[in-house]
C-alpha atoms as one frame of an Amber mdcrd trajectory, in Angstrom:
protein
 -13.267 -15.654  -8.048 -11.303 -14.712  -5.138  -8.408 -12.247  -6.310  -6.129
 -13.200  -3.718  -2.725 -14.342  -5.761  -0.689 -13.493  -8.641  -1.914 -14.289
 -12.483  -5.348 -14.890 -11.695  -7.178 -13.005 -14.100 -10.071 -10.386 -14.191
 -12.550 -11.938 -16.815 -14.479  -9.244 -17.226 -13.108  -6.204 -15.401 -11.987
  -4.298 -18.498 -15.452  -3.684 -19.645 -16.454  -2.505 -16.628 -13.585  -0.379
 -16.777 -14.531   0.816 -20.319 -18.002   1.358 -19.311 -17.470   3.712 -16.566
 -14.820   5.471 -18.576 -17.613   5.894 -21.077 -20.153   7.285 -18.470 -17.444
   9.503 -17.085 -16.644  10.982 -20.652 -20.079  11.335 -21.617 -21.034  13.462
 -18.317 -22.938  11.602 -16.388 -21.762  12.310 -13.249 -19.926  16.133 -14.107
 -17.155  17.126 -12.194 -15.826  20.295 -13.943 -15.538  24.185 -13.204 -19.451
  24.088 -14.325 -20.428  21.425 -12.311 -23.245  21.799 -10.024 -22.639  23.514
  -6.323 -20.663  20.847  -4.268 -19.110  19.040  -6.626 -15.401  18.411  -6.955
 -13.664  19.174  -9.821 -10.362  16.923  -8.409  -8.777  14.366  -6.869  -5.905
  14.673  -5.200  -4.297  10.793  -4.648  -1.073  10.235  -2.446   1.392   7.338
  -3.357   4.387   6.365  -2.558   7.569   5.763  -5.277   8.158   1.820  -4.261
   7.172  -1.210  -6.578   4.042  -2.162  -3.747   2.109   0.891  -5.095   2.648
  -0.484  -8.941  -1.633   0.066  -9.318  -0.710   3.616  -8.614   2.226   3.579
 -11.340   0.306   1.919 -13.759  -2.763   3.802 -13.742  -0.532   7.095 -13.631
   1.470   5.671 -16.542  -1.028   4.191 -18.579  -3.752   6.793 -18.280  -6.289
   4.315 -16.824  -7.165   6.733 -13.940  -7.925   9.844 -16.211 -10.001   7.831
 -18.305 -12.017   6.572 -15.203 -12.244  10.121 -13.881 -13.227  11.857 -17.000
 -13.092  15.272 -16.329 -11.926  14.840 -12.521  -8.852  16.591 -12.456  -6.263
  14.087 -10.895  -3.298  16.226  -8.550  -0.855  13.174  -7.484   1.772  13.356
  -4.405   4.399  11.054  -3.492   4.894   9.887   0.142   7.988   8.294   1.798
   6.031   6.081   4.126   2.596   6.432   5.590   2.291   8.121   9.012   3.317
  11.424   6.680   0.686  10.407   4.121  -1.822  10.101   6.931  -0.636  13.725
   8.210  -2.047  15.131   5.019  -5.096  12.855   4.596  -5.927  13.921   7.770
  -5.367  18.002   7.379  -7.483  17.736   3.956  -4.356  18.277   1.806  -5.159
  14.919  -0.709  -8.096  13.059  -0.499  -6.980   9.649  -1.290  -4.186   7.653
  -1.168  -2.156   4.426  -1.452  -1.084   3.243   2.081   0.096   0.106   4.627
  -2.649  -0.796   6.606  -0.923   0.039   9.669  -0.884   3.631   9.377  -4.803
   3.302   8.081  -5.707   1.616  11.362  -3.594   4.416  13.548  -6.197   6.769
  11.800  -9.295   5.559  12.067  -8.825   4.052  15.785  -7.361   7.893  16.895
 -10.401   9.482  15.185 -13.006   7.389  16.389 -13.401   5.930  13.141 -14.015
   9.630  11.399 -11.311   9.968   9.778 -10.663   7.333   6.534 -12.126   4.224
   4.659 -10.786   1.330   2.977 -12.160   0.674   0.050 -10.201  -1.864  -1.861
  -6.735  -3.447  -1.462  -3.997  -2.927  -3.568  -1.187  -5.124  -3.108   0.192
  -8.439  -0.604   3.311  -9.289  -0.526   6.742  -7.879  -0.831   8.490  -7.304
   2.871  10.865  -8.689   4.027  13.999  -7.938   7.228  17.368  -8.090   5.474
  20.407  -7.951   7.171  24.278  -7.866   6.759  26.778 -11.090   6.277  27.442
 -12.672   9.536  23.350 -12.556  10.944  22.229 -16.070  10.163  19.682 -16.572
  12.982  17.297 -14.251  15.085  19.640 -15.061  17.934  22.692 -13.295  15.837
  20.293  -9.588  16.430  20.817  -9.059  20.106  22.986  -5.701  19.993  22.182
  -4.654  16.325  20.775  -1.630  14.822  17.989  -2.296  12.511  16.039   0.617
  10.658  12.356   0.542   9.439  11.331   3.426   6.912   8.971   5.026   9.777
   8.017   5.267  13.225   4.354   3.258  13.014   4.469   2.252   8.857   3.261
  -1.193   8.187   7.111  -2.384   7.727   7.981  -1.122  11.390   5.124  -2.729
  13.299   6.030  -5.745  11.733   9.611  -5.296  12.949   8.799  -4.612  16.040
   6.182  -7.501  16.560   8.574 -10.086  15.011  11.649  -9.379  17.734   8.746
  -8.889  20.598   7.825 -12.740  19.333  11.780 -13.782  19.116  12.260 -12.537
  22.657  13.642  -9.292  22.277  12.326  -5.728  23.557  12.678  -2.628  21.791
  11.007   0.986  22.123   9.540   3.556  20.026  12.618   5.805  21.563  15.437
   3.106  19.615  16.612   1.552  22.882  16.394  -2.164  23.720  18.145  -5.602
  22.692  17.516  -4.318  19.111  17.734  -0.684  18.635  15.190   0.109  15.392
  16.056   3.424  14.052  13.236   4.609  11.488  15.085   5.816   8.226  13.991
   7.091   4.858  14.422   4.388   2.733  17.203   5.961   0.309  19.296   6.508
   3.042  18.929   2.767   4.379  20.005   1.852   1.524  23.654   4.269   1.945
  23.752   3.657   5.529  23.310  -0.101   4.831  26.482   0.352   2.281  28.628
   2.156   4.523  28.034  -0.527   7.658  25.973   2.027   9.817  22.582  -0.754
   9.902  22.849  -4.133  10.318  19.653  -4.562   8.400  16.441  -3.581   7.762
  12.555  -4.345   7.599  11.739  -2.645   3.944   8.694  -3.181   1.115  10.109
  -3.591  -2.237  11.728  -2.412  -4.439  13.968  -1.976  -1.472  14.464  -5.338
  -0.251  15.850  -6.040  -3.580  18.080  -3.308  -3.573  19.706  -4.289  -0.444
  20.442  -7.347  -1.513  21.254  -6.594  -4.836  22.688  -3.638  -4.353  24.573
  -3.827  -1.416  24.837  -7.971  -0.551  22.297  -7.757   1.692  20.230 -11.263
   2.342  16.969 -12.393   3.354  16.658 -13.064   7.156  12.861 -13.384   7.245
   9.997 -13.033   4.256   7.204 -11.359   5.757   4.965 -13.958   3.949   6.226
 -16.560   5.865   4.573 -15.082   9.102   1.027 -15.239   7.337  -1.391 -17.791
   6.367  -0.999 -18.811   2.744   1.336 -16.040   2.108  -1.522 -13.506   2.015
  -0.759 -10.069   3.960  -1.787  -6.939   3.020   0.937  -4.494   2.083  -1.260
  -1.490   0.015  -4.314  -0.418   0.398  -6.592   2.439  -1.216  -7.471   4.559
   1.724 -10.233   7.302   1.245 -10.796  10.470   3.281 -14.007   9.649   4.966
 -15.468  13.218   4.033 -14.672  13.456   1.151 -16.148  10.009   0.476 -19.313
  11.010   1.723 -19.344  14.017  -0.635 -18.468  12.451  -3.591 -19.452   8.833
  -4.170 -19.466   8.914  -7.525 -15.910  10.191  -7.820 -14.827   7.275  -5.004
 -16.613   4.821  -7.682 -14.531   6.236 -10.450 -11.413   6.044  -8.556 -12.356
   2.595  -8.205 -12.976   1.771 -11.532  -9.278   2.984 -12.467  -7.895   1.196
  -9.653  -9.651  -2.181 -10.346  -8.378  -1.332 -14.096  -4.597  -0.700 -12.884
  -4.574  -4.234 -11.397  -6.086  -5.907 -14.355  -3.569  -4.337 -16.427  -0.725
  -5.770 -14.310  -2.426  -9.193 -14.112  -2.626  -9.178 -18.031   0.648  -7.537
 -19.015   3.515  -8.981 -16.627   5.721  -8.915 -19.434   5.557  -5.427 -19.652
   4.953  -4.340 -16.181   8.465  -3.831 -15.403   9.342  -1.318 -17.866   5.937
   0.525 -17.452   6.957   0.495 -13.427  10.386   1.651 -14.221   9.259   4.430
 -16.677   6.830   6.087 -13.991   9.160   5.399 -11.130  12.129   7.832 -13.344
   9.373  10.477 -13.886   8.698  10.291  -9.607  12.145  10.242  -9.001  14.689
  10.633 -11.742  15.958   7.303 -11.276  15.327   4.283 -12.726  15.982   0.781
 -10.937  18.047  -1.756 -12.881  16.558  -4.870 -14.343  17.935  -7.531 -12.144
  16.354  -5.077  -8.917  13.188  -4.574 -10.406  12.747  -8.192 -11.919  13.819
  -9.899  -8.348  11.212  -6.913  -6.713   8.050  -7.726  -8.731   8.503 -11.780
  -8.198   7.918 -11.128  -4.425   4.469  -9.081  -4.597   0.767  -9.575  -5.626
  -1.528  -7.121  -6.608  -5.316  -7.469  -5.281  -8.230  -5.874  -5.207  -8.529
  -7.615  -1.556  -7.487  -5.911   1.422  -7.065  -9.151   3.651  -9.422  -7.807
   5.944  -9.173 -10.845   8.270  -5.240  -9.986   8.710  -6.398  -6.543  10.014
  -7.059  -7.895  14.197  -3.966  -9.261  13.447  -2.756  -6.178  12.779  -4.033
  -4.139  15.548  -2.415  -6.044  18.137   0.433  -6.272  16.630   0.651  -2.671
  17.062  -0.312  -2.279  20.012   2.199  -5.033  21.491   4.627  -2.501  19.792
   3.418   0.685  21.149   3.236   2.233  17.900  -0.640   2.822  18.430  -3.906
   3.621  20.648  -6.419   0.864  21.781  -9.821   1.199  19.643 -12.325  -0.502
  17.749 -11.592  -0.869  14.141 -15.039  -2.095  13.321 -16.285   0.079  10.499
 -12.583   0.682   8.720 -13.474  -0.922   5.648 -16.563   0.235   3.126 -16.128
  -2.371   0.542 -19.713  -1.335  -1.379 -18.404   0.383  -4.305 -15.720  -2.256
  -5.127 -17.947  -5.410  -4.886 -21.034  -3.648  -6.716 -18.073  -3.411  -9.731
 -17.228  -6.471  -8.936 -20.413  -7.694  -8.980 -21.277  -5.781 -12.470 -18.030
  -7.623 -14.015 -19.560 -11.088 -12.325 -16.344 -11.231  -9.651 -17.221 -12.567
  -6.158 -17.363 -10.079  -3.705 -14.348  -9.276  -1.610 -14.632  -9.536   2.660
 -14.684  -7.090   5.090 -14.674  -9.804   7.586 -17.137  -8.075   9.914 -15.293
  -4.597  10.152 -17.159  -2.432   7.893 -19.585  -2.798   4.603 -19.139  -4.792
   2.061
C-alpha cells in the first residue's frame, strides 16, 4: 500500500503498535533512571499548535506516544514555525520534532548533513495564499503586503517561489513588487482583520481562519502547484545524534507516530474534537467547528514524506534566497519506518535516492 491520501487505511499497523507498546512496557529496551550508562531516560519532541501537526495532537491526546515509549519520559514544546524549532534541535534543547521540510533541508544542507534525519512524514496538504476582497488574479498583487509565518518556513518559500514564477521579485529584507513580511500567525490573523495584510501564505488551521474568520478567500491551494495533490507539509525530523545514540527510542517514537496516523485514518469522526481538545490544553483556545471542520478537509496525514518533492524543494529555496547551496543526499533514514512497515506487511515508503530506506 502506498499511504499517500486520505482514508486509506493501515491494515495492520495497530498490532504493530500494540506489540512494541508491549516490548516497551515489559523492558526490553529500558530507558529509566536505572537504565544502563548511556541511555536516555527522555524524549523531548517539538510541535507546533496548527491542525498539520494533528499526529502530534493525537498521540499527545490519546496517549499513543507514552504507550510506545514505555518508560521514556516524553517533555513536549510547542513551536510557532520551524526555523525556531530548528534553533533548538540544533543547540540540543529537544531531540525531535514535527517540522516543514523546508526548514529540515536549511539544516542538514548548513551542517553538512550532521545535523537531522527524516524519518517518516507526517502530513500533505493544507496551504494555501489567501488574500483580501478585491485580489482576484496574481496580477491584482503588484504593490501588496503579504505575510508568511517565518523568514525560511515551508509556507514562505512557497510564497516566495510562487510570485518569483508569476513574475514578481521580492527579498528576504520585505522589499520588491510584493513586500512579504514574516508574521506569527495569531497576529496575521488581527493584522489581516484590521486591513494591515493583504493576505497571506498560512498551513491550516489558519487558512481557515482567515477565511472564516475574517472573509478572507482562497487565491491559490498549494496542492494545485504539485503533482496529484501530494506535497509534504510535516515531517518527523530527528536530531542526528541523538538518533545514533538511541535507535531503539527513534523506533519507539516511530511506532507512536505510525499509531497517531492510524488513529486519524480510523476515527475521522472524532478527530476534530480530539484536535480541538489538545489544541485548548496548548493554547487555551479552542477553534470553532465550522474552522476546524473546513481545516481538516484540506490535509492528509502520511507516513510518507514525498521525498521526490524534496529537489523540488531545494530550489525552490534557493530561487528565494531563503537558503545555502548543498547536497541533500542522505536527509532521509527511512529504515526504522519501513522495517514497521514491513512487520505490519505495508510497502515500504521512498527516499527517492536521498538517504536509506
Amino acid at each position: 500500500m502506498n499511504i499517500t491520501r486520505k482514508n486509506r487505511t493501515f491494515t495492520a499497523l495497530g498490532a504493530l503498535a500494540m506489540g512494541l507498546t508491549a516490548l516497551a512496557l515489559a523492558g526490553c529496551a529500558p530507558a529509566s533512571g536505572s537504565a544502563a550508562e548511556g541511555e536516555a531516560t527522555e524524549l523531548r519532541l517539538g510541535y507546533f499548535a496548527n491542525v498539520t501537526h494533528a499526529p502530534a495532537l493525537v498521540g499527545l491526546s490519546e496517549g499513543l506516544f507514552d504507550d510506545a515509549l514505555g518508560d521514556v519520559d516524553l517533555k513536549t514544546e510547542i513551536f510557532n514555525a520551524g526555523p525556531a524549532a530548528i534553533e533548538a534541535l540544533s543547540a540540543g534543547a529537544i531531540d525531535a520534532t514535527y517540522i516543514g521540510p523546508n526548514p529540515s533541508i536549511n539544516t542538514f544542507i548548513q551542517s553538512g548533513g550532521a545535523s537531522a534525519r527524516i524519518i517518516a512524514g507526517a502530513t500533505s496538504g493544507g496551504a494555501a495564499l489567501v488574500v483580501r476582497d478585491g485580489i482576484d488574479s496574481p496580477e491584482d498583487l503588484r504593490g501588496a503586503n503579504i505575510a508568511s509565518p517565518q523568514l525560511g518556513n515551508t509556507q514562505d518559500v512557497a510564497l516566495r517561489s510562487w510570485l518569483a514564477d508569476e513574475g514578481y521579485e521580492t527579498s528576504t529584507s520585505g522589499a520588491g513588487d510584493v513586500s512579504i513580511t514574516p508574521t506569527e500567525n495569531a497576529q496575521t490573523l488581527t493584522l489581516f482583520q484590521d486591513g494591515q495584510l493583504d493576505g497571506a501564505w498560512l498551513p491550516e488551521p489558519w487558512v481557515s481562519r482567515l477565511v472564516v474568520e475574517a472573509g478572507a478567500h482562497v487565491l491559490v491551494d498549494e496542492a494545485d502547484l504539485w503533482d496529484d495533490g501530494a506535497f509534504p507539509t510535516t515531517v518527523l525530523l530527528v536530531r542526528k545524534e541523538f538518533a545514533d545514540e538511541h535507535p531503539e527510542i527513534v523506533e519507539k517514537l516511530l511506532a507512536g507516530h505510525i499509531a497517531s496516523v492510524q488513529w486519524l485514518d480510523e476515527n475521522e469522526s472524532e478527530a476534530g474534537a480530539v484536535i480541538n481538545a489538545q489544541l485548548e490544553e496548548a493554547t487555551g483556545k479552542r477553534l470553532p467547528d465550522d474552522v476546524l471542520a473546513r481545516a481538516l478537509e484540506n490535509v492528509d496525514f502520511t507516513v510518507d514524506p514525498h521525498a521526490e518533492t524534496f529537489q523540488a524543494l531545494v530550489a525552490n529555496g534557493l530561487a528565494a534566497g531563503t537558503q545555502k547551496k548543498g547536497s541533500i543526499d542522505g536527509l532521509f533514514d527511512l529504515r526504522a519506518l519501513n522495517a514497521q512497515l514491513s512487520d505490519a506487511g505495508e510497502d515500504a515508503v521512498s527516499a527517492s535516492g536521498l538517504g536509506e530506506q
